[in-house]
N, C-alpha and C positions, 0 to 999 in steps of 0.2 A: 616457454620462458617463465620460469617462476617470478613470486615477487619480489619486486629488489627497491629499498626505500631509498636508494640510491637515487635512483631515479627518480624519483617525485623531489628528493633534496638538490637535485642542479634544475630540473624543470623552475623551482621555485626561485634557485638561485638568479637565474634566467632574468627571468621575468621581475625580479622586484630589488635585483642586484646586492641583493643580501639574505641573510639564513631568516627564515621563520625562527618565531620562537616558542611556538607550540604547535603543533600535531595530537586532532583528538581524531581518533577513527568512527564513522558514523552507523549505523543500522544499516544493511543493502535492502530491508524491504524485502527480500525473498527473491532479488535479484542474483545475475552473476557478478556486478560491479560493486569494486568496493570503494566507498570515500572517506574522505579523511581532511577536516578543518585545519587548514592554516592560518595561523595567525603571527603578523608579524609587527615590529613594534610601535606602527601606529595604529594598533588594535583593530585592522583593518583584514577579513577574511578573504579569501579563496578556495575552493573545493580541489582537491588530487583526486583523480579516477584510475582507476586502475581494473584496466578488463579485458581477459585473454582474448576476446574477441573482436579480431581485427576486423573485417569486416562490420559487425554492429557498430561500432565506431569513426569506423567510415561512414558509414547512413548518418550517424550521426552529427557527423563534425558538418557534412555537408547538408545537410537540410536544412541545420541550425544558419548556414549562413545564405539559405535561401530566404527563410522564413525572416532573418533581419533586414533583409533587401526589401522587402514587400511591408515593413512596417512593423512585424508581429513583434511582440516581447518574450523573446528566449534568450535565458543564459549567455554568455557571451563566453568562446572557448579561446583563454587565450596563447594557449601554445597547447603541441604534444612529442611527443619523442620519436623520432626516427622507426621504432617499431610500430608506431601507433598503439600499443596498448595502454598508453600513461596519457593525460591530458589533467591541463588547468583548467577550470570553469567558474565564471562567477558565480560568489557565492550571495543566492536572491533569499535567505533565511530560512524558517520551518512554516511560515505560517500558510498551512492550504483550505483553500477554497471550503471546500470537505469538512472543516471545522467549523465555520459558518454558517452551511445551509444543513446540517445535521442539530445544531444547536436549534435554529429555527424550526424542527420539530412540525414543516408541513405548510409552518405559516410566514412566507419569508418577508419581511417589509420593505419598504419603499427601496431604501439602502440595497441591499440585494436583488429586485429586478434589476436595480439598475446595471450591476456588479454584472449579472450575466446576461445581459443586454447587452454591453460592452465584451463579454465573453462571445457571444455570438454571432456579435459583428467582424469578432478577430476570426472568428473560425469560416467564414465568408469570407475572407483575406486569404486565409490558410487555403482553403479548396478551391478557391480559383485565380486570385494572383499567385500567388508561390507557387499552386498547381501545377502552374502554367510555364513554370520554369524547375521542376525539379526532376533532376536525372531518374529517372524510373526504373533505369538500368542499375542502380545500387540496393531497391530491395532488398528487403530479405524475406527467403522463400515468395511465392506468386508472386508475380507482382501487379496485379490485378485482383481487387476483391470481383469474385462473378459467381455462378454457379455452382462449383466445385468448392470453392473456400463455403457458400452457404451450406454445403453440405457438411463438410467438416465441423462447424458450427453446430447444427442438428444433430451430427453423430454422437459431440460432446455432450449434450443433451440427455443423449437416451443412456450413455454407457456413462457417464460420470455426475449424473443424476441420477435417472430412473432406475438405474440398475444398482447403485449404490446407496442410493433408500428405500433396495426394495419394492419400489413400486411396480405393481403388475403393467404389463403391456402387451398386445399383441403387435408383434413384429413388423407381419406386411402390414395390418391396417395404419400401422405409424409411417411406413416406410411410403405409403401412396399419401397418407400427409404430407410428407416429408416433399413427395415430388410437387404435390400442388402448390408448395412454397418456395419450393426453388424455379417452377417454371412459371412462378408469378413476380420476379423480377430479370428474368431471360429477357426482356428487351429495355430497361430503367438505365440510362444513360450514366455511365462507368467511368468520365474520362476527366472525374477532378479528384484533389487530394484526398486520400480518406484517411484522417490518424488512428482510427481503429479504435484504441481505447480513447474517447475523449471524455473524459469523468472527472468529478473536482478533485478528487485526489492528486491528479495530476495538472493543477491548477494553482500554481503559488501565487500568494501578494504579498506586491513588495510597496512600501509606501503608496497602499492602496490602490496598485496597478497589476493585474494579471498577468505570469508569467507562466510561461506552457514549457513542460519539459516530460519525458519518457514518450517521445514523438518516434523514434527510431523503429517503430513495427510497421511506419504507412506505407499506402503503397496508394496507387490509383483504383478511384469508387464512385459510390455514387456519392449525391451529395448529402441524403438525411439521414443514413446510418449514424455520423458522426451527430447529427443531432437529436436523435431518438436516445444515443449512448447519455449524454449529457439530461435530457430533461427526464427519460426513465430511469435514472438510477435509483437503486432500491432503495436505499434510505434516506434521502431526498426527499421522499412521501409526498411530491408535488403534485394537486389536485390537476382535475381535469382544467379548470378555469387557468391554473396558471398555466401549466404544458402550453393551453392555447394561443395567451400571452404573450409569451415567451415565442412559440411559433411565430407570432408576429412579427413578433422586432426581429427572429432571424429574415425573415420575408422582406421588411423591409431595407436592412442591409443589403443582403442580396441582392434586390433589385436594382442598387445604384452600381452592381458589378455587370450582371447581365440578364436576359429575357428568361422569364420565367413565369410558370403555367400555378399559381398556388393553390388550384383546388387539385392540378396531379401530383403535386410536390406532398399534399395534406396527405392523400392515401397512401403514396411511400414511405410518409413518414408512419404513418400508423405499423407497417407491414415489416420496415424497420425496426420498428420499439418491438414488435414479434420475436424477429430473429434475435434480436439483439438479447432480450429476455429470455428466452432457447438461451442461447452460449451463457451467459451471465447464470444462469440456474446450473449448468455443466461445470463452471470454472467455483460456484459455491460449494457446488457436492464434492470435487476433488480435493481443493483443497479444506474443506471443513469435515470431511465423512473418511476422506483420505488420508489426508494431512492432518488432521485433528487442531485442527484451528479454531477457536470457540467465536474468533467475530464475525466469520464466513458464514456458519450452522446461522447466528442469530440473522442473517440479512434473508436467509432464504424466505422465510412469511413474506417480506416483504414485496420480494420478487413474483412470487407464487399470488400476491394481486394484482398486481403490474397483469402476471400472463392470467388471470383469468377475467380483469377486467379488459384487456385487449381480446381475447378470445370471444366474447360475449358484445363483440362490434359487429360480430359477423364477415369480418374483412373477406375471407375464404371459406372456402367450403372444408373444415377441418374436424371431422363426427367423432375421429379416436382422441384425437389432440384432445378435444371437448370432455371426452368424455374420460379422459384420463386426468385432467384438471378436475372434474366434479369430483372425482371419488376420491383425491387428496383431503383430508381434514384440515380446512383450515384452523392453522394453530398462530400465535401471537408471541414473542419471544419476553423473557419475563422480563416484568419492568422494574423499570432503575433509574430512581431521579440524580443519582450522584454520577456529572459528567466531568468533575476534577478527576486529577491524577491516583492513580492506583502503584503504588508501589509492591513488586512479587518479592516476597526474599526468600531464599530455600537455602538451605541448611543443605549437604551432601555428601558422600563417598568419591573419593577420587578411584577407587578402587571398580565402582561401579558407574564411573564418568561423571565427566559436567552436565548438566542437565541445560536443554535448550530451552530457547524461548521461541514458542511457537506466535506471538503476535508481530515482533520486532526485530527476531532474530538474531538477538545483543545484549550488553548489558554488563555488569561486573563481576568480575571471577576475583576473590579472592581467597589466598591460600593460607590456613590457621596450620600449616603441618610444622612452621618453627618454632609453634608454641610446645614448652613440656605436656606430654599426652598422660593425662589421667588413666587411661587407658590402658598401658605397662602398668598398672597395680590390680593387684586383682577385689582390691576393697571397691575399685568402681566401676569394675567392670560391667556391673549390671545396673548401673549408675548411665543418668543422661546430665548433658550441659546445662539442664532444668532444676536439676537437683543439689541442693544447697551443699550438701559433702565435695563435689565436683565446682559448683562456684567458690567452694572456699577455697579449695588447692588449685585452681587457675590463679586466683586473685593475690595468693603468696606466693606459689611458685614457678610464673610466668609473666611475662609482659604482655600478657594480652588485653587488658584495657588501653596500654598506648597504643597497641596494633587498631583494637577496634575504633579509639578517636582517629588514627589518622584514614581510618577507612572512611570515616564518617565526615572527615576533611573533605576527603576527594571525591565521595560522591554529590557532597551537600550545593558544590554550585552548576552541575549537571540537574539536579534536583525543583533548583530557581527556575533555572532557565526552561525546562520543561515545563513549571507553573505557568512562565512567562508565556509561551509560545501556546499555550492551551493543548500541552499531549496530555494521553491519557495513561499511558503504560511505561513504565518501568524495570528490569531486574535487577536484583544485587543475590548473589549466591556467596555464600561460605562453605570450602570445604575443608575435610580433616582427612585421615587415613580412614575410620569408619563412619563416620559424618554420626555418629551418636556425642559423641562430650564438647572439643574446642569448635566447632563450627556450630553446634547446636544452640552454644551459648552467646556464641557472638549473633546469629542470624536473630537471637531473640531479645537480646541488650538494644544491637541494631535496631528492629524492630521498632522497641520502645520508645528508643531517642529520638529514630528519623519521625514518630507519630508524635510527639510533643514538640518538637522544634519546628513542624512544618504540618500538623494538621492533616497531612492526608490521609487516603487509605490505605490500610497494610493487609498485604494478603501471606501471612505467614506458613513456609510449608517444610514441616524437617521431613526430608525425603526420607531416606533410612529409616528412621522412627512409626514414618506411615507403612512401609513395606513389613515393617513386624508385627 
């Protein structure tokens, strides 16, 4: 079933017994789902989802209303369509976790223990109340993390890491690594919820309350993976003394749930942040060495201390692992005190396609091909949208200063709002027939206007223009 906005327009109808009066479509993150802001006339939102896949949506609609039974704050799904691929969700804003303890830069204050102290209490709720009632049988793939998924993990590792930066290895000496870590949680007690990715990213607040959503991967685990996931994230930069901390108060949560052993809980979790770092170094190589994603490549240093500071605990007996860590160069990703907004704008060829955006996956396309093309004369042909002959005869014999104000309309309160919400990324693309004259000129006017009216940073790029 294609998509049909049909549907998302009676779903809404539905529910609020009248027409929205906006639809803005949002970034999927590099998902397969797409969403889409409604807003209707007491400027009050909702989220439309829309995702061919039936099944992930099942997990989803159903956990979410495990996890609300048990206390947690997630989303709340208020209808979906007879296919299941279309669903309302409330909409809890942009502001995540992620933005906060990244800002914090290692050092996080009172305000933020507390924030995931409260975080950690929830996910002590998560794996063992909800646990304790979520259909298991809706997984998707295993449904059990155990030995086999840890391998999988490890595999990711070696082939989408090591092998894609190149790093030398020898085979078996990793692969008896490999087993001394997979048969060193062969008996670790498997039988509560594990969300798998539990990271701030996937951590919203909303009026200063934690909301968990991209839950639909869990399956039944152990219980410190999910906590290792959270306090070792790489950019996090969380000292030992906090990790410890933090430890704590999950410890103490827990314990008002049920018995628990906290100096064997300590060494899982250590052995945990291991694997976990494993897959997390696999999932940066893919998509940043793969994918060509530039904030993936920058986390790896980060991760790469994570595993050689865990490595160097002794947890295991791990001589190649060890020694495949040592002869990495530790390197530092270049620093940059500017954590406002970056605005990308690219000039382009429709002829040679829209150019994506590899951090967001989104952004604005618009199309200068109704403006008269300097281009049809051969006095500018060799002429760009930079060059004053070509600004002159746009600016007489086209409309293209009101084309580019009202671009500059409809980006500029997407623009706020992302000042607002603390993002960092942006696109706005211009194209033409050859992306050299009417797009060049706009993407660079553009440029100028959005960096005086709003201060931030512009990364300007006439694609075409660098290809020559």
């Amino acid at each position: 079933m294609a998509f049909d906005i049909n549907v998302i327009n009676r779903l809404y109808q539905d529910f609020a017994g009248k027409p929205y009066l906006k639809c803005v479509p949002l970034p999927n993150s590099g998902s397969n789902r797409h969403y889409y802001r409604l807003t209707g006339d007491n400027n009050q939102s909702v989220l439309a989802v829309y995702n061919a896949d039936v099944a992930e949506n099942r997990t989803y609609i159903a956990y979410t209303q495990t996890f609300a039974n048990a206390g947690v704050n997630v989303p709340k799904v208020f209808d979906h369509d007879e296919s299941l691929q279309y669903y309302l969700v409330e909409d809890i804003g942009n502001k995540q976790l992620y933005n906060l303890v990244t800002k914090a830069e290692g050092n996080p204050n009172a305000e933020l223990i507390g924030l995931y102290s409260n975080v950690l209490a929830d996910l002590a709720k998560m794996q063992i109340v909800a646990g304790g009632n979520i259909d298991y049988a809706l997984c998707i793939g295993s449904p059990v993390f155990d030995q086999k998924a840890v391998e999988w993990d490890l595999n990711y590792f070696k082939y989408c890491y090591l092998k894609l930066a190149n790093i030398n290895f020898d085979e078996q000496k990793l692969e008896t690594d490999f087993e001394t870590i997979k048969n060193a949680i062969a008996d670790i007690d498997n039988q509560y919820f594990m969300y798998r990715d539990f990271q701030s990213r996937n951590i919203m607040l909303k009026d200063g309350n934690p909301y968990y959503i991209d839950f639909q991967g869990g399956k039944r685990g152990p219980l410190m993976y999910d906590v290792a996931s959270l306090l070792y994230q790489a950019k996090a930069k969380f000292s030992e003394e906090t990790r410890n901390l933090l430890f704590d108060k999950y410890i103490e949560s827990t314990k008002k749930l049920i018995d628990i052993d906290k100096a064997k809980l300590y060494k899982e979790f250590k052995i945990f942040a291991l694997i976990r770092t494993l897959q997390v170094l696999g999932a940066y190589g893919f998509r940043g060495y793969y994918e060509h994603k530039k904030h993936f490549i920058e986390s790896i240093p980060f991760a790469l201390k994570n595993l050689k500071n865990l490595l160097a605990l002794d947890l295991l007996p791990l001589p190649h692992l060890c020694e495949i860590a040592g002869a990495i160069e530790p390197t530092e990703p270049e620093t940059d005190s500017y954590n406002g907004l970056t605005i990308t704008v690219v000039s382009f060829s429709y002829k040679k396609g829209i150019p994506t955006d590899p951090e967001n996956g989104g952004g604005f396309v618009f199309d200068c091909r109704g403006q008269h093309n300097p281009g049809r004369y051969d006095e500018y042909k060799m002429l760009t949208g930079r060059d004053k002959p070509v600004v002159d005869f746009l600016q007489k014999h086209s409309t293209i200063d009101t084309f580019l104000q009202q671009a500059i309309d409809l980006v500029s309160p997407t623009i706020e709002k992302y000042i607002e919400c603390d993002f960092t990324k942006l696109m706005v693309c211009f194209g033409c027939t050859g992306g050299q004259h009417r797009s060049v000129y706009c993407a660079q006017n553009f440029a100028d206007k959005i960096k005086t009216k709003y201060g931030v940073r512009i990364k300007l790029i006439h694609r075409e223009l660098e290809r020559l």
